[in-house]
C-alpha angles and dihedrals in degrees: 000000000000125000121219132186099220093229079222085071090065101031106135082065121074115260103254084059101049089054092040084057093046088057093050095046086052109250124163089226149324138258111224125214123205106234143156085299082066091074130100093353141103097270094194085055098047086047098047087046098063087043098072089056094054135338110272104228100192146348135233117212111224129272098197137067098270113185113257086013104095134190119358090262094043081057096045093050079044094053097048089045091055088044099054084052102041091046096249119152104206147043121188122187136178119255115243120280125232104205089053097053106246097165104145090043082049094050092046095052098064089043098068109076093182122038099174087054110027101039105008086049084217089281105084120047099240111204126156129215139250107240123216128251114238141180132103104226093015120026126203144156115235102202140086124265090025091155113087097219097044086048088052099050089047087057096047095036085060118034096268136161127204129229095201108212113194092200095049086040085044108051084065098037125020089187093053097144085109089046086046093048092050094055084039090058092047099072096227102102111116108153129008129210109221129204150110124273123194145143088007092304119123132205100027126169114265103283095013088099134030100267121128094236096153092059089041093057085045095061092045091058093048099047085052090240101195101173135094122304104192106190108223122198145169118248089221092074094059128069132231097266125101096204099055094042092063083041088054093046104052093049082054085054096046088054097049094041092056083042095058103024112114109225128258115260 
């Protein structure tokens, strides 16, 4: 199993200095996210660049308005594109949201029947992500496919991986080792975001929310998971020194590596 540093964890740093962390702390790559340093610049430099410092083990296409990028699926076909070139395995992207009005995203979804072939060109691993549920009084998930099983069958029906995220998964469901089980059996899952969710806060450290993450690791462990485990945290749980936050981060390692670590015969 690979680890990845999701390059979200460390955002407020420049990118260079979020992989070069991730080195230091001892990750077996990174996940980049395309952000605002994705803007009027050679991406495949940029990309190529990082690189060097550490693999990229994934990309994740962006979730906000970026300028030259276009629509959400303009940036996803861009990201896969950048990715067949740079070497990256993976893309991951966000399903539409309703309440945003996504409706051409929406509509172009469904009408896609095979993402490896028709969007990953057989080159890029393609897999979409299960999106949290928020809301204090009421709570709700904005987003498409927000039921487990009918994303499931979406992913199956077309050719669909899934990126598996505990905090998004969390936020609907604290206990969500069966949801979990049910995405696992599928086949699909190709990357998972860890984290910790608790008190409507997402992206926690291990053991900062309520989250089974123990268990979860376990299972992982149990069920022989080999594919890519990308940490995601919010910036928010580190502080400003470089020093501590490597510090931080390999303790974080160390823990998901016993965790997964089968045991020696």
């Amino acid at each position: 199993m690979r680890i990845s540093l999701s390059t979200g964890t460390l955002f407020t740093f420049p990118l260079g200095k979020v992989v070069t962390i991730a080195r230091e702390a001892g990750f077996d790559g990174v996940e980049l996210i395309v952000n605002q340093d994705f803007q009027k610049v050679n991406c495949r430099t940029l990309i190529r660049e990082l690189a060097e410092i550490l693999p990229i083990n994934s990309m994740h296409a962006p979730f906000m308005p970026l300028d030259g990028w276009g629509s959400p699926i303009d940036s996803l076909k861009r990201c896969v594109e950048l990715s067949a070139d740079c070497g990256i395995p993976l893309v991951n992207f966000h399903p539409p949201s309703w309440m945003g009005g996504e409706l051409g995203f929406w509509r172009w979804l469904y009408r896609v029947m095979d993402f490896q072939k028709e969007v990953g060109q057989g080159a890029v691993i393609v897999t979409l992500e299960n999106m949290p549920w928020v809301g204090k009084r009421v709570r709700m998930n904005p987003h498409i496919l927000s039921s487990t099983t009918k994303f499931i069958d979406f992913i199956q029906e077309r050719n669909l991986f899934m990126t598996f995220d505990t905090t998004h998964m969390g936020s609907g469901k604290a206990n969500f080792i069966n949801d979990f089980y049910l995405c696992y059996n599928s086949g699909r899952i190709r990357n998972i975001h860890f984290s910790d969710y608790g008190h409507g806060r997402e992206h926690l450290l291990p053991g900062h929310g309520i989250l089974p993450l123990t268990r979860f690791l376990n299972h992982l462990r149990s069920t022989g998971y080999n594919e890519t485990l990308t940490l995601e945290l919010s910036p928010e749980e580190f502080p400003r020194d470089e020093r501590i936050i490597v510090e931080s981060l390999g303790e974080i390692l160390s823990y998901l590596r016993k965790e997964t670590e089968s045991p020696t015969p």
